[in-house]
C-alpha positions in Angstrom: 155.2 -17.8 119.2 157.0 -17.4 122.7 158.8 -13.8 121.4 162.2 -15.9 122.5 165.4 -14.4 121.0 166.7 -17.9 121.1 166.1 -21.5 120.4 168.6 -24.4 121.6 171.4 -22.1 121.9 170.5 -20.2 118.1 168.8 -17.3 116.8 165.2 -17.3 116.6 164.0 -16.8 113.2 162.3 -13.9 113.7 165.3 -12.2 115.4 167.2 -13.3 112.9 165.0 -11.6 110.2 164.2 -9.1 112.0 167.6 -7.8 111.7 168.2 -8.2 115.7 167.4 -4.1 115.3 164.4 -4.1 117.7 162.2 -1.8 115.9 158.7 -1.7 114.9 158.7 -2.4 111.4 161.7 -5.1 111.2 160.2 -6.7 114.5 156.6 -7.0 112.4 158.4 -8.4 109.7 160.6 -11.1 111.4 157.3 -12.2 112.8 155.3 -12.2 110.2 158.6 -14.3 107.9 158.8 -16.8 110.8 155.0 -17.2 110.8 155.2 -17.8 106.5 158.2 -20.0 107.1 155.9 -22.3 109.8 153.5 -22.4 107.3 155.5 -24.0 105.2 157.3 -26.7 107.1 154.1 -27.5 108.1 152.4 -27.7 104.7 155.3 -29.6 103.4 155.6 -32.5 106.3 152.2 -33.2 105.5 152.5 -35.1 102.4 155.8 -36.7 103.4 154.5 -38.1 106.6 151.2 -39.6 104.2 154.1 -41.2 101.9 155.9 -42.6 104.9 152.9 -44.1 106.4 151.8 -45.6 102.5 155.5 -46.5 101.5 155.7 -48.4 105.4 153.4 -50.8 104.2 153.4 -51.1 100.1 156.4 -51.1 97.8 156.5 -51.1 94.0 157.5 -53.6 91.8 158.3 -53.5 88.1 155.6 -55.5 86.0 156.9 -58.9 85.1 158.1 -59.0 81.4 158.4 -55.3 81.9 162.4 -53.7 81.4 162.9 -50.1 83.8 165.7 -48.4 82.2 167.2 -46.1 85.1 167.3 -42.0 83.3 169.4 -39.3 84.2 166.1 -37.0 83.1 163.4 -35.1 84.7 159.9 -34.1 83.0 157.2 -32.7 84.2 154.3 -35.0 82.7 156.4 -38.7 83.4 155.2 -41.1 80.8 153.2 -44.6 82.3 155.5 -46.4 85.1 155.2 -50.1 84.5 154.7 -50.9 88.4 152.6 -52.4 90.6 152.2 -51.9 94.4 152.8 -55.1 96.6 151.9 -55.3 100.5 155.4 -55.5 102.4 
């Protein structure tokens, strides 16, 4: 961290969590916010880079003789997916 007050014309987040005040403890925890909110951006570009790189070269495709209803409906524990992955 370059302890900039701004970045590309905007507020660092630090500063900006920090409360612009200055002092000890708002300055200790602007920079420790802006150190958690690295973390993650970081942790979650990870996994979408790996499913770019994997979706850049395979694509699904229902199972033939198999019928994919679209759902309006999330769950937690999805049921089977009848799919199979095909080089592009």
């Amino acid at each position: 961290m370059d302890d900039s007050d701004t970045r590309r014309g905007r507020p660092t987040i630090h500063r900006v969590l920090a409360g612009n005040r200055g002092d000890g403890r708002t300055e200790r925890f602007g920079l420790g916010a802006a150190v958690l909110a690295g973390d993650l951006a970081f942790t979650c570009h990870d996994p979408t880079l790996a499913l770019a790189a994997l979706a850049s070269r395979w694509r699904l495709r229902p199972v033939p003789g198999a019928v994919v209803k679209p759902r309006a409906e999330m769950s937690r524990t999805p049921g089977p997916l009848p799919m199979v992955p095909e080089p592009r």
